[in-house]
C-alpha positions in Angstrom: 92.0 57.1 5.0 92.7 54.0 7.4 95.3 53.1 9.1 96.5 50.3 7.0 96.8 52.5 4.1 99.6 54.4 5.2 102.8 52.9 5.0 104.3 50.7 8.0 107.1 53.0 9.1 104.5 56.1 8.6 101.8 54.5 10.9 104.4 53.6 13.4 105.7 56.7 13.8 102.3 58.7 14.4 101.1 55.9 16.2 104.0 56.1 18.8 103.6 59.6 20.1 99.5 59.4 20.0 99.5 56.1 22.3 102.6 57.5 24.3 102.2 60.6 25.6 98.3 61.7 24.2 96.5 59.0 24.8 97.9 58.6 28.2 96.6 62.7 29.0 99.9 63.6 29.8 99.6 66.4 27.0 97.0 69.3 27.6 94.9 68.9 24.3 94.7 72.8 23.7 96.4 74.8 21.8 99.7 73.2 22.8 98.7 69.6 21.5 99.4 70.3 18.2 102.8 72.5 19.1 104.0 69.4 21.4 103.2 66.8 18.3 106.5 67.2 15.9 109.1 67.2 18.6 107.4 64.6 20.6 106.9 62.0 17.2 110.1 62.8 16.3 111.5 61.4 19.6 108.7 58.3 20.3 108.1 57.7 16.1 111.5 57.8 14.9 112.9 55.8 18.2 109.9 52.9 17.8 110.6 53.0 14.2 114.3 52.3 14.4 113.7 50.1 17.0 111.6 47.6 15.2 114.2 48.0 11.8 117.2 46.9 14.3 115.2 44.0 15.6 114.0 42.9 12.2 117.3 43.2 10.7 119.2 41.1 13.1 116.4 38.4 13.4 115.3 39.3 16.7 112.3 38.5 18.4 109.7 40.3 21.1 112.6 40.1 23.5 114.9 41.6 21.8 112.1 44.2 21.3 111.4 44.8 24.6 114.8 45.1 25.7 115.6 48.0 23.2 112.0 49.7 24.6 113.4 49.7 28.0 117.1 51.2 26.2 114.9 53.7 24.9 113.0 54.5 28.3 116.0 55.1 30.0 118.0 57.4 27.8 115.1 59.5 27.7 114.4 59.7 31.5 118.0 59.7 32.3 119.9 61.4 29.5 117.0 63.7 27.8 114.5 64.8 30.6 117.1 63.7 33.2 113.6 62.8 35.4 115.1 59.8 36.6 117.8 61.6 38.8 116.1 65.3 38.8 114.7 64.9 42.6 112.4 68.0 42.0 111.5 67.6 38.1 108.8 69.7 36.5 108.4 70.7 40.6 106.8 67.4 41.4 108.9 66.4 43.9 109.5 62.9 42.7 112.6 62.1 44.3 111.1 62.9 47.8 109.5 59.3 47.9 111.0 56.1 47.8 114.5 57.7 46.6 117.8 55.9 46.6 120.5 58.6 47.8 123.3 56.4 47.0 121.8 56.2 43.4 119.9 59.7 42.8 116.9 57.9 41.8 113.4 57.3 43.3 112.1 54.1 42.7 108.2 53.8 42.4 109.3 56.9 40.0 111.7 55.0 37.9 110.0 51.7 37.6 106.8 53.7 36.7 108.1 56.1 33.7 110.5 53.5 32.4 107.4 50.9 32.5 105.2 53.3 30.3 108.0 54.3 28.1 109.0 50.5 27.3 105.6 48.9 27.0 103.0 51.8 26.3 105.6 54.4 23.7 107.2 51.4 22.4 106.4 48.2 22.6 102.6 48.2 22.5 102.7 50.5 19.2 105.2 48.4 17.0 102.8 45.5 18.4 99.9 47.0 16.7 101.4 48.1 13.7 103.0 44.4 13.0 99.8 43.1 13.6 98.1 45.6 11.3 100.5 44.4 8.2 101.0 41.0 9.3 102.0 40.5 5.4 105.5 42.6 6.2 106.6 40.4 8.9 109.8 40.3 9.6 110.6 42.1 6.4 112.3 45.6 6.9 110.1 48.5 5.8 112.5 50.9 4.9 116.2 51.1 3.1 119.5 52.9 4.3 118.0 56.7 3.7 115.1 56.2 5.4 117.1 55.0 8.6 119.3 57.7 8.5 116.6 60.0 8.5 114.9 58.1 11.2 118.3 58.2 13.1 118.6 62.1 12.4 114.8 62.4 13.4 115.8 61.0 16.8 118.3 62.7 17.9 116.4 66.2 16.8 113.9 65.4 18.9 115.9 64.1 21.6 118.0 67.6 21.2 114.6 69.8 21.6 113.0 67.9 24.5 116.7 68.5 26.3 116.6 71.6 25.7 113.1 72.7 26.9 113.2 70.8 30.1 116.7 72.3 30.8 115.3 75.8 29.8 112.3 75.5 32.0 112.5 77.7 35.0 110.6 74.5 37.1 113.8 72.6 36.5 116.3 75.6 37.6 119.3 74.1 34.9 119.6 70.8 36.3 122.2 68.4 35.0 122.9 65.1 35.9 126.1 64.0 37.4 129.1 62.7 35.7 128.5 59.6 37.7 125.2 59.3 36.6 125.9 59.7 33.2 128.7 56.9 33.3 126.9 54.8 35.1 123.6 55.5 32.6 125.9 54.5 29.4 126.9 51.4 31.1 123.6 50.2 31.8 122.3 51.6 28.4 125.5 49.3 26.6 124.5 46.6 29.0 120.9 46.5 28.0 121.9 46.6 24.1 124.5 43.8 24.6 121.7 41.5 26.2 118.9 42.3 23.8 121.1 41.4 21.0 122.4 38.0 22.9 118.4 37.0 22.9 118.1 36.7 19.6 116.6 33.3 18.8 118.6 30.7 17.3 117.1 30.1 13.8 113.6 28.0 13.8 114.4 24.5 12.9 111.5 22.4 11.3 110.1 19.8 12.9 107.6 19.7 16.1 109.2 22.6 18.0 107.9 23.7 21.0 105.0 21.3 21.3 107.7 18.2 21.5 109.4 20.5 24.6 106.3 20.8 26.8 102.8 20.7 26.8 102.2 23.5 28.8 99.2 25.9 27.6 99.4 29.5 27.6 96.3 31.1 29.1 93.5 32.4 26.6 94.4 35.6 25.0 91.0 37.5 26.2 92.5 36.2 29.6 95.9 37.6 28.7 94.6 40.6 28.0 92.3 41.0 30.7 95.4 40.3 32.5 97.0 43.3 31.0 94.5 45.8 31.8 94.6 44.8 35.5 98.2 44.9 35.7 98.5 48.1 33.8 95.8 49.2 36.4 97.5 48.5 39.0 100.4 50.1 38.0 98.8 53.8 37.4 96.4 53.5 40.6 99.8 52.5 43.3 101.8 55.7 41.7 98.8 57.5 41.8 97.8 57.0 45.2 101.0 56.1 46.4 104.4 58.4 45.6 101.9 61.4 44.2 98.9 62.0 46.9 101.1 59.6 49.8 97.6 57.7 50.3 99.5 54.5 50.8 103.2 54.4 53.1 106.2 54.5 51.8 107.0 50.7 52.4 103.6 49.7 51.5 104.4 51.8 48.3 107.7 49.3 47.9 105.7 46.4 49.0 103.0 46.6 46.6 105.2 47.3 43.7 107.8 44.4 44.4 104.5 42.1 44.2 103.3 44.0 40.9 106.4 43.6 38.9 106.8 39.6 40.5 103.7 38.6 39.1 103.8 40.4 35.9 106.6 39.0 35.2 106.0 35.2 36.2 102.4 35.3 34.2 104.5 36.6 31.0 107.5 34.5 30.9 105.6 31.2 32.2 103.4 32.0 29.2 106.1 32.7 26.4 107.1 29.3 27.4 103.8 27.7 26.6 103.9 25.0 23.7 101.1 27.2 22.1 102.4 30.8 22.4 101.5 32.9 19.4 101.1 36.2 17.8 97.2 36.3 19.3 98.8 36.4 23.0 101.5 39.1 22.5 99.0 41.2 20.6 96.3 40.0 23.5 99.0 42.1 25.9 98.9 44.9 23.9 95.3 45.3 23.2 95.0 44.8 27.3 97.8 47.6 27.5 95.9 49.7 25.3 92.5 49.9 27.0 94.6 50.7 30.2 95.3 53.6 28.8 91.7 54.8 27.6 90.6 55.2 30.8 94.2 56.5 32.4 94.3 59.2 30.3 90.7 61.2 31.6 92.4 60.6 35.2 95.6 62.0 33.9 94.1 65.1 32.1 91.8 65.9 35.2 94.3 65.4 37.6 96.9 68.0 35.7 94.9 70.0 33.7 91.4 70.1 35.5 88.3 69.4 33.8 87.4 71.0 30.6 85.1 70.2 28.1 87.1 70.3 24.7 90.2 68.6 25.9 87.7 66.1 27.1 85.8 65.6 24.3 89.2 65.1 22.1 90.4 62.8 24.7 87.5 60.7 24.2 88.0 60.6 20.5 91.3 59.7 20.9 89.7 56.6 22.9 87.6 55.7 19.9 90.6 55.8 18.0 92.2 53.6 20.1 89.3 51.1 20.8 89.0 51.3 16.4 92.3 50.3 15.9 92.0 47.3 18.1 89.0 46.2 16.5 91.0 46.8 12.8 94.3 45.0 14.3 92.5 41.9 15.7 91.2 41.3 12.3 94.9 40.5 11.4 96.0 38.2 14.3 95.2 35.5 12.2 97.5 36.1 9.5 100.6 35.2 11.7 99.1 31.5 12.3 98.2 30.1 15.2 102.0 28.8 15.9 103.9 31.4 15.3 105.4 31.5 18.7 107.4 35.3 19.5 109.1 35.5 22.7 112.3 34.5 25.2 112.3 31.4 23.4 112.7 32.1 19.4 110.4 31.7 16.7 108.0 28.8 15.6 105.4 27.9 13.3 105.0 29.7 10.3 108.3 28.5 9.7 108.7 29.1 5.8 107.3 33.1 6.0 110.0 33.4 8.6 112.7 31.8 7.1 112.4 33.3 3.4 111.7 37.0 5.3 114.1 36.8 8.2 117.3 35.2 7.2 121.0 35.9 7.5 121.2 37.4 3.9 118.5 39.9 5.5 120.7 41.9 8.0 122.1 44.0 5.0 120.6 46.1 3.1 117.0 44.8 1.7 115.6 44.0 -1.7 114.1 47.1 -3.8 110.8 44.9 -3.4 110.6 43.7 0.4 110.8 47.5 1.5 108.4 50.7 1.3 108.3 53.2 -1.0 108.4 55.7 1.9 112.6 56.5 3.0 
């Protein structure tokens, strides 16, 4: 069976956990791959899932998209593993580099797990899932049950990952402060405020973007080249930096100011370009991706040690990974070559968009423009 046989909100929700947490290594694939996968999917599939219904329902864009990822990211690492103030989670000793006392956070920690969890669990999956049924654009994919049940999904999983980190004798009971967990809704209520305040105004017809500037985006073999390093760089400073304390602390600070800087100039001088399209944002992901087919052998070494048959799964997991781009890119073309999705709205395809993503669509959807699967 292929991927684009299964329906939208099925794929997405097996395709979240695999690309979030197995992918990446950060699961021993042994016996305990296959006890981790319903609690984790439940907590990565239903949250990308709902995530991507939200956004399609109130006509939002990638923005708006990766906004809610980095919601997500934190209320997992702050509220559910509590990583983000746990100084000593898992006994890693994570808070013992680059922490903030005042705040109860280390920061090449934070910006490191929330960047995986907002780009890699999230973001990159509902990317490749779009892409792969570029004919349900826009359209939601499931009705009120199914969101429930995604809702109810959610929280279960959220409930049992809680739970076991709590129980496990590595993280002796810890529980975050009443502070923290204030000041962790307010940032969480602040985040979903904003992403829903970037919704793009609704496409007008006429020249668009190309009558605002002229402006090109870079290539998207570029963009995703672009990706790859990035996401490189990214593993390789934590790596060597907070965890084996081969670079100094401030060069540790240093490096990473620079990282996020000029990841985030590239991407939002590119969203800007007259000729951003679906091929660039999907270009990211693809790049994000292949950063994590090679990641995940250092991951699984570096944890687990070297053995043969969580290698050799981890290397089919790669050609999984490395198929389903090849599959996906075969679909970039059905979203045009103007369909522009990012800080600035939507563009192009103008008529899809507007008869799939309209005001009448934030209620409930038609029998027809949703799955079969609740």
């Amino acid at each position: 069976m292929t991927v684009k046989r299964l329906p939208p909100a099925l794929a997405l929700f097996l395709l979240a956990p695999l690309v979030g947490e197995y992918l990446l290594g950060n699961i021993p694939l042994d016996v305990w791959a296959p006890v981790a996968f319903p609690p984790t999917a439940l907590l990565y599939g239903c949250g990308a899932v709902l995530i991507r219904e939200v956004v399609t329902r109130a006509g939002g864009g990638w923005l708006m998209t990766l906004l809610l990822a980095i919601t997500y990211g934190i209320i997992e690492e702050a509220l559910v593993t509590q990583s983000l103030f746990n100084q000593n989670y898992l006994g890693l000793g994570l808070g013992a580099y680059g922490d903030v006392p005042a705040l109860g956070i280390s920061v090449p920690w934070s910006v490191y797990v929330l960047s995986i969890h907002s780009v890699w669990s999230i973001f990159v999956p509902i990317v490749m899932v779009e892409t792969l049924y570029a004919d349900r654009y826009g359209r939601p994919w499931l009705r009120a049950r199914g969101l429930v049940a995604n809702a109810l999904g959610y929280v279960v999983g959220a409930v049992i990952l809680f739970s076991a980190m709590y129980l496990n004798e590595a993280n002796d009971g810890f529980l975050l402060s009443a502070l923290q967990l204030i000041g962790t809704v307010v940032v969480v209520a602040v985040l979903i405020i904003l992403a829903f305040l970037s919704r793009p105004s609704r496409p007008s017809r006429g020249p668009g973007r190309a009558a605002q500037t002229s402006r090109r985006a870079w290539s998207p073999v570029a963009l995703g080249a672009f990706a790859l390093a990035a996401g490189t760089a990214l593993f390789l400073l934590f790596e060597f930096g907070p965890d084996r304390k081969a670079l100094s602390e401030p060069a540790t600070w240093v490096l990473l100011s620079v990282l996020v800087t000029v990841v985030l100039v590239v991407i939002v001088g590119n969203t800007r370009a007259a000729d951003w399209s679906h091929r660039h944002v999907y270009a990211l992901a693809a790049g994000a991706v292949l950063t994590y087919c090679w990641v995940g052998f250092m991951v699984q070494i570096t944890q687990y040690g070297f053995r043969l048959i969580p290698t050799i799964i981890q290397i089919l997991l790669v050609a999984g990974a490395v198929s389903l781009i090849v599959i996906a890119s075969r679909s970039v073309d059905a979203f045009g070559s103007a369909v522009a999705l990012g800080i600035t709205g939507e563009s192009g395809n103008t008529d899809k968009l507007e008869s799939t993503v309209t005001s009448g669509d934030i209620g409930e959807p038609s029998p027809e423009s949703v799955d079969e699967t609740e």
